[in-house]
C-alpha positions as CSV (number, residue, x, y, z in Angstrom):
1,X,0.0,0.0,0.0
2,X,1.1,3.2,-1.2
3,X,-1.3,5.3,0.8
4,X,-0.1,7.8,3.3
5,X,-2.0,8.3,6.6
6,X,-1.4,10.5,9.4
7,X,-3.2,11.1,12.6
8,X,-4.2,14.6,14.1
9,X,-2.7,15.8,17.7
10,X,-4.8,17.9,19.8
11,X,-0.7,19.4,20.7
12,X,2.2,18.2,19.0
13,X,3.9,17.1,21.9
14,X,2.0,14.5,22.8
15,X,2.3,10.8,21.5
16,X,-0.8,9.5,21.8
17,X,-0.3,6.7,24.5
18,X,-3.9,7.1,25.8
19,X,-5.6,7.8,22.5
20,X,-9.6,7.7,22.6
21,X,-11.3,5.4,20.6
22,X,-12.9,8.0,18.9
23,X,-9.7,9.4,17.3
24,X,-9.7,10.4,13.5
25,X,-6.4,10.3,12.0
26,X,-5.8,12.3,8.8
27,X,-2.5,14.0,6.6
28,X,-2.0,16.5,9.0
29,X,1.0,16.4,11.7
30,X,3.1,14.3,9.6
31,X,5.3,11.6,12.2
32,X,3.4,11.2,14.9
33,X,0.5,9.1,13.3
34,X,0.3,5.7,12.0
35,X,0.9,5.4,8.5
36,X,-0.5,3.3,6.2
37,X,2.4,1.1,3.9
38,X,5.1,-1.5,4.4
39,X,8.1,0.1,3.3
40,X,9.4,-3.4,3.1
41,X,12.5,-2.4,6.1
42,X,13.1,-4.6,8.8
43,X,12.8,-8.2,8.3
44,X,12.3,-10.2,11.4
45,X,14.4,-12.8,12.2
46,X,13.4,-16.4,12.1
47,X,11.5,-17.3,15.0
48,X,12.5,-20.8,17.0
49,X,10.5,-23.6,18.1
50,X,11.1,-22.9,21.6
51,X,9.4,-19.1,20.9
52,X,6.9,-20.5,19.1
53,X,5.9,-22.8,21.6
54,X,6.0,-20.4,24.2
55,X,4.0,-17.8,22.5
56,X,1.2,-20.7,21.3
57,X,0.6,-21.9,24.6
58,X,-0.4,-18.5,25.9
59,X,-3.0,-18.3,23.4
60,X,-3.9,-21.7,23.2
61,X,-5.3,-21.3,26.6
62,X,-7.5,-18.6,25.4
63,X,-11.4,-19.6,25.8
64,X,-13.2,-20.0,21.7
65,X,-17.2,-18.8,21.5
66,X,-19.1,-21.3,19.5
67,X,-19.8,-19.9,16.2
68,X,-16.6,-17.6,16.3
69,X,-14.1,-18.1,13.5
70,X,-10.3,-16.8,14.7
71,X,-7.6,-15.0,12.8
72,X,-4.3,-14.6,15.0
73,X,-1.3,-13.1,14.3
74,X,2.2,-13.7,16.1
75,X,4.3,-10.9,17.2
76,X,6.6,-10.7,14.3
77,X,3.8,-10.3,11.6
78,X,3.6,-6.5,13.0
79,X,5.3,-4.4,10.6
80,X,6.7,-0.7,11.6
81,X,5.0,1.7,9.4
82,X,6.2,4.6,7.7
83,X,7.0,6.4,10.5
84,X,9.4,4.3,12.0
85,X,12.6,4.9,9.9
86,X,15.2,3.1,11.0
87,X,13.5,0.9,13.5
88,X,14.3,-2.7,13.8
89,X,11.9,-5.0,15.5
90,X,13.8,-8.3,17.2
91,X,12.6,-11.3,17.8
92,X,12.0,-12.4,21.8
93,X,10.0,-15.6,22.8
94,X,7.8,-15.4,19.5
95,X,7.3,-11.9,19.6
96,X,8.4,-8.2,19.0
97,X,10.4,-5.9,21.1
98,X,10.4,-2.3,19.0
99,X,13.7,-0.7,19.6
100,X,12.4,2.6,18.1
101,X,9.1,4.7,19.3
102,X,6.4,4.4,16.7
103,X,4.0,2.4,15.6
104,X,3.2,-1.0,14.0
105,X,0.5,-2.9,12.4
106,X,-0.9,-5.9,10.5
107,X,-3.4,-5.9,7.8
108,X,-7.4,-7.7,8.9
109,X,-7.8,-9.6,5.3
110,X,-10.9,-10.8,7.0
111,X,-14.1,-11.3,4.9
112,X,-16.9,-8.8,3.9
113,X,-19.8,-8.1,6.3
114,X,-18.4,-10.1,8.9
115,X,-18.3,-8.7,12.2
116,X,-15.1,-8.7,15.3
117,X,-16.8,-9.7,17.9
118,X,-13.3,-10.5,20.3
119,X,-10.0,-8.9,20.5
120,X,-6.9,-10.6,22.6
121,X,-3.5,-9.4,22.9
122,X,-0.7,-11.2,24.0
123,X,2.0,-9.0,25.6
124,X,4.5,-8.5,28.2
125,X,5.6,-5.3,30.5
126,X,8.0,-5.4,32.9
127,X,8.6,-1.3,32.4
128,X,6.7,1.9,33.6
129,X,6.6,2.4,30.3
130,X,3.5,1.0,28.0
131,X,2.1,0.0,24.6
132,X,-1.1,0.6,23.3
133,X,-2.9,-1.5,20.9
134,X,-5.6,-0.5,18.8
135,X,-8.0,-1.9,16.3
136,X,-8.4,1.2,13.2
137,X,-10.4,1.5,10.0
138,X,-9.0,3.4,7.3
139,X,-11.1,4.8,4.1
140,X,-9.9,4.3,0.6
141,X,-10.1,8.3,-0.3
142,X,-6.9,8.9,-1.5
143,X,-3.8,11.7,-0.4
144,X,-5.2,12.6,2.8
145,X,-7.5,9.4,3.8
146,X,-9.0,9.2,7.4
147,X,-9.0,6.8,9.6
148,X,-10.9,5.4,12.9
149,X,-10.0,3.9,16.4
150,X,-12.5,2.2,16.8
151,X,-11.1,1.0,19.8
152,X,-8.2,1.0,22.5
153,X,-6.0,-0.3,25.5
154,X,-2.8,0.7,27.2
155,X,-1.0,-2.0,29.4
156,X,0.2,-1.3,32.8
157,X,2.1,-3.5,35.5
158,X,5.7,-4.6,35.7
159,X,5.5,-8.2,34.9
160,X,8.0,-10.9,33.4
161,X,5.1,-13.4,32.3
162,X,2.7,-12.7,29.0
163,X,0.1,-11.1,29.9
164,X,-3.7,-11.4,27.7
165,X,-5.8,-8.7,27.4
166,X,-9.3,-9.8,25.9
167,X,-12.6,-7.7,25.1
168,X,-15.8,-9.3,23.8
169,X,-18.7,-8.0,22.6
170,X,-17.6,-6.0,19.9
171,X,-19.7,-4.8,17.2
172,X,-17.3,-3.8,14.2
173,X,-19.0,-4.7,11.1
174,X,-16.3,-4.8,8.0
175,X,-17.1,-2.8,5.0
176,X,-13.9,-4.4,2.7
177,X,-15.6,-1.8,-0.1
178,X,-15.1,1.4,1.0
179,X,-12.0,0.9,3.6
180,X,-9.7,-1.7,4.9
181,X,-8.8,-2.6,8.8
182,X,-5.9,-3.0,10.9
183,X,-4.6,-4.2,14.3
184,X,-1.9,-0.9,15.5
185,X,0.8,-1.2,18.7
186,X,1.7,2.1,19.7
187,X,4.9,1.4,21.9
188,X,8.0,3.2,22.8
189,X,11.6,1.7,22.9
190,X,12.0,-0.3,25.8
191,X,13.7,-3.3,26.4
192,X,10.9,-4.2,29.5
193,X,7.5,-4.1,26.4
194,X,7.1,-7.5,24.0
195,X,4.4,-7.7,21.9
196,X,4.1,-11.2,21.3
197,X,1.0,-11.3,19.0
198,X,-3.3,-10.9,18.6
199,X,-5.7,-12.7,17.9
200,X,-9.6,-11.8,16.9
201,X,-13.3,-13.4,16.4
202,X,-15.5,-12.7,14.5
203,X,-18.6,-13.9,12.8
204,X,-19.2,-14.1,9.2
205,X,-22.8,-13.1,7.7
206,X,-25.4,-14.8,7.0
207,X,-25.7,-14.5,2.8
208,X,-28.5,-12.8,1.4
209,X,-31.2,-15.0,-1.0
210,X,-31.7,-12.8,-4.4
211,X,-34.2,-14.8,-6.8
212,X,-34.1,-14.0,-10.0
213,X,-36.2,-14.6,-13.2
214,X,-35.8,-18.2,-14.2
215,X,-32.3,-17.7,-16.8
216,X,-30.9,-20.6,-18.8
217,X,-27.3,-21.2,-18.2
218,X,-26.5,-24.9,-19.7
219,X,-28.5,-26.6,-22.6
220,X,-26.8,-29.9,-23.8
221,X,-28.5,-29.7,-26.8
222,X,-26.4,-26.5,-27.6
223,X,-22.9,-27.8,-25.8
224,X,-21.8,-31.0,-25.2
225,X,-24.5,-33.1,-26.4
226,X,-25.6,-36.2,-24.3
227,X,-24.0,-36.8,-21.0
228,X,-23.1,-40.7,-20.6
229,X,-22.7,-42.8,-17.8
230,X,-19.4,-42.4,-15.7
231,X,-18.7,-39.1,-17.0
232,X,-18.4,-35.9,-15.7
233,X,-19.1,-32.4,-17.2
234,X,-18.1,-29.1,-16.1
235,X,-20.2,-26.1,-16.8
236,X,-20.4,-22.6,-16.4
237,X,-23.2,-21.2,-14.4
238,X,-22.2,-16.9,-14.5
239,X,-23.9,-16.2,-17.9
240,X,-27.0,-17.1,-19.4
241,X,-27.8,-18.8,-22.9
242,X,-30.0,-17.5,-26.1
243,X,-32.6,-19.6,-26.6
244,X,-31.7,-19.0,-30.1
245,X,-28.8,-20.7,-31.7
246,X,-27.7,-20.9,-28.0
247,X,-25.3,-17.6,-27.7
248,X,-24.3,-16.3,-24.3
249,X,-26.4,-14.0,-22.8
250,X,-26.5,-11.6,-19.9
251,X,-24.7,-12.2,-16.7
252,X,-27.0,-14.4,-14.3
253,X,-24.5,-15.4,-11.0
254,X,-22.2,-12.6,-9.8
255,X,-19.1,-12.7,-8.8
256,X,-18.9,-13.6,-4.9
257,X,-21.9,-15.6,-4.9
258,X,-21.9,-18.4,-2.2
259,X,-23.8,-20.5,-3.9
260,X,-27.6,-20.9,-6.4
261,X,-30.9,-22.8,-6.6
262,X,-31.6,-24.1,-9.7
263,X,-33.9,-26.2,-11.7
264,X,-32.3,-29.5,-12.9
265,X,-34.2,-31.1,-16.2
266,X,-33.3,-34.1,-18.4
267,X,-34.7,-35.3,-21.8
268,X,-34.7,-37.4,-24.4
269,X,-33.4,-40.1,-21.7
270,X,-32.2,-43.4,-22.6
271,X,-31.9,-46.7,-20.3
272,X,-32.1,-45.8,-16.5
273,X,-29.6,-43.4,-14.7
274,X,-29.1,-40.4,-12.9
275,X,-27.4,-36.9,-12.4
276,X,-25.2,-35.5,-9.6
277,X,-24.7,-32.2,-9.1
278,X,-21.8,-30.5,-7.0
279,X,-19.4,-26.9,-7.2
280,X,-16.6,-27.9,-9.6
281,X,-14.0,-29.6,-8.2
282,X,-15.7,-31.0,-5.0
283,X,-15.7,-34.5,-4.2
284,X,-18.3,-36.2,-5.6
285,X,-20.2,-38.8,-2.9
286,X,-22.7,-40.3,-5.3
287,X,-26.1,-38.5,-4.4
288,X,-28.5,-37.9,-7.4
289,X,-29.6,-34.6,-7.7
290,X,-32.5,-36.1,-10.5
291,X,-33.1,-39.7,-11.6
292,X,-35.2,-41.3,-14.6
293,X,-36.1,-45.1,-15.1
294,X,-36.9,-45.3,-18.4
295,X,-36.1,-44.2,-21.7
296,X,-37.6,-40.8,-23.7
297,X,-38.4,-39.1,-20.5
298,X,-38.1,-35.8,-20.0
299,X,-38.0,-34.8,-15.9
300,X,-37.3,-32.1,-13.6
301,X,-35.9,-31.0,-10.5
302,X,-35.1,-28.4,-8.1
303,X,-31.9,-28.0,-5.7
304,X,-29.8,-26.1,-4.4
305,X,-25.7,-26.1,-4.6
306,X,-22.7,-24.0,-3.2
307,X,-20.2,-22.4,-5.7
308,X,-16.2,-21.7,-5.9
309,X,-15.3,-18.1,-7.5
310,X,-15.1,-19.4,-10.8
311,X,-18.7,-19.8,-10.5
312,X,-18.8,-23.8,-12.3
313,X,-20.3,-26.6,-11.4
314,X,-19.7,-30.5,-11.7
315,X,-22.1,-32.8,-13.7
316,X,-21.8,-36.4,-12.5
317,X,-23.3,-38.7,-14.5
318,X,-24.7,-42.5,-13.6
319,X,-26.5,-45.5,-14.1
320,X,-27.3,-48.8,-16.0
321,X,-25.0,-49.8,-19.1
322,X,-25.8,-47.6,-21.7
323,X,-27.6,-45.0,-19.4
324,X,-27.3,-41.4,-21.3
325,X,-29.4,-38.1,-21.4
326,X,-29.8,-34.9,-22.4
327,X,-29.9,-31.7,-19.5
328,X,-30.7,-28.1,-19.4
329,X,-29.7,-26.2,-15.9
330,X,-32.0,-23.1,-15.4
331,X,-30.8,-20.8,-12.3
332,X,-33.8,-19.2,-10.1
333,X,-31.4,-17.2,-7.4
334,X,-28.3,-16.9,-5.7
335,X,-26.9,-16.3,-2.1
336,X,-24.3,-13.7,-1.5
């Protein structure tokens, strides 16, 4: 990221350590705000198993809510931002001891709509100094973006064991459109302040049901002609089809839809056999999604299946010896 982002100082000579959550950073006061970009200085050393075992057992022994997913981050995925010329961040126990003031941060690459629900850090200090972690949102408006706390905590305490500070009951819903999140340590160089990582929950949303106009996206009469038994067919489900001469059409499924319901027909069916339907590339555990017992039928059926980005879909055919038919896939809505 090439974006630069400052935060504003009610006085210039102070550094923020007890920042409210309600602070709005912008261009102004340039170095004593977080900026947004990796300038690609400071590569941590490797961590050791010994660290890594220390840090994971601290937040292995963290409680999980049901229905929480987790993203956590050790110490050394912090990166100093632009602000921090010079700084080096070394490795200790799994996590990061700043030997320059400033701040640092990871990137949330967490999914759309979903909502942090739990924040845990995992720190140590054994100083009267302290570090402050913070959870921001920044907006995608160019030179001069703004950003958000949306909230804040300072350590305290002179301790040589990692500490965890945890808050649930967050309420951050994550708009990946129009801005982009990150976790922030504001910390001062002292030998006695660790961070040795984060972790947070959140809760994905539900997808949304939009039903559409019945649209053809797959004839086999047009592509592909007859699907036989033990074969497998992949089709695309994004576009429609022309009911003349079978041209592509309009788009149907967009992009980031989780999955469709669509109606399933066969025809012109020969022998006895049956169709499976599952997202391309899934494993295939021989469940019908239509059947026919007899030959010059012509069935349908209605189902529902879950889709990859590429938006495609397996065809798994089945049967007797000899068992082959014609199908047409009509989509009726989509999740997302």
């Amino acid at each position: 990221m090439n974006r630069l982002v400052r935060i504003t100082l009610l006085a210039v000579g102070t550094f923020l350590m007890l920042l409210p959550a309600t602070t709005v950073m912008t261009q102004e006061n340039a170095g004593f705000g977080p900026v947004l970009g990796d300038l690609g200085r400071d590569v941590a050393p490797a961590d050791s198993p010994a660290s890594r075992e220390r840090r994971a057992s601290a937040m292995d022994a963290q409680a999980t809510t049901p229905g929480t997913t987790y993203a956590s981050f050790d110490g050394i995925a912090f990166r100093p931002d632009a602000n921090n010329d010079g700084s080096t961040a070394y490795v200790v126990g799994g996590g990061i001891r700043p030997t320059a003031y400033g701040w640092y941060y990871v990137h949330l690459d967490l999914p759309q709509a979903a909502t942090i629900t739990e924040l845990s850090w995992y720190w140590k200090d054994n100083s009267a100094n302290d570090m402050t972690f913070y959870l921001f949102r920044f907006g995608y408006n160019g030179f001069g973006e703004s950003g958000t706390a949306e909230w804040s905590t300072t350590t305290s305490g002179a301790s040589t064991d990692i500490q965890t500070t945890s808050v649930t009951g967050l309420n951050t819903v994550l708009d990946n459109t129009s801005g982009t999140y990150m976790l922030y340590m504001l910390t001062p160089a002292d030998p006695g302040l660790v961070l040795y990582g984060a972790r947070v929950g959140y809760v994905t949303a539900s997808p949304a049901f939009y039903p559409i106009t019945p649209t053809r996206v797959y004839d086999s009469l047009c592509t592909g002609g007859m699907i036989v038994r033990g074969r497998k067919r992949t089709i695309r489900v994004a576009t429609g089809v022309t009911s003349q001469g079978c041209a592509i059409g309009a788009d149907v499924v967009p992009a980031g839809a989780r999955a469709i319901t669509y109606n399933l027909t066969i025809k012109s069916t020969v022998a006895k056999g049956w169709l499976g339907v599952v997202p391309k590339g899934a494993t295939f555990h021989g469940t019908s999604s239509i059947s026919w017992f007899g030959s010059g039928q012509t069935l349908t059926n209605g189902g529902v299946v879950s889709l990859g980005g590429d938006r495609r879909l397996d065809v798994y055919a089945g049967g007797v010896s000899g068992a082959r038919t014609h199908f047409i896939v009509d989509i009726t809505g989509y999740y997302k």
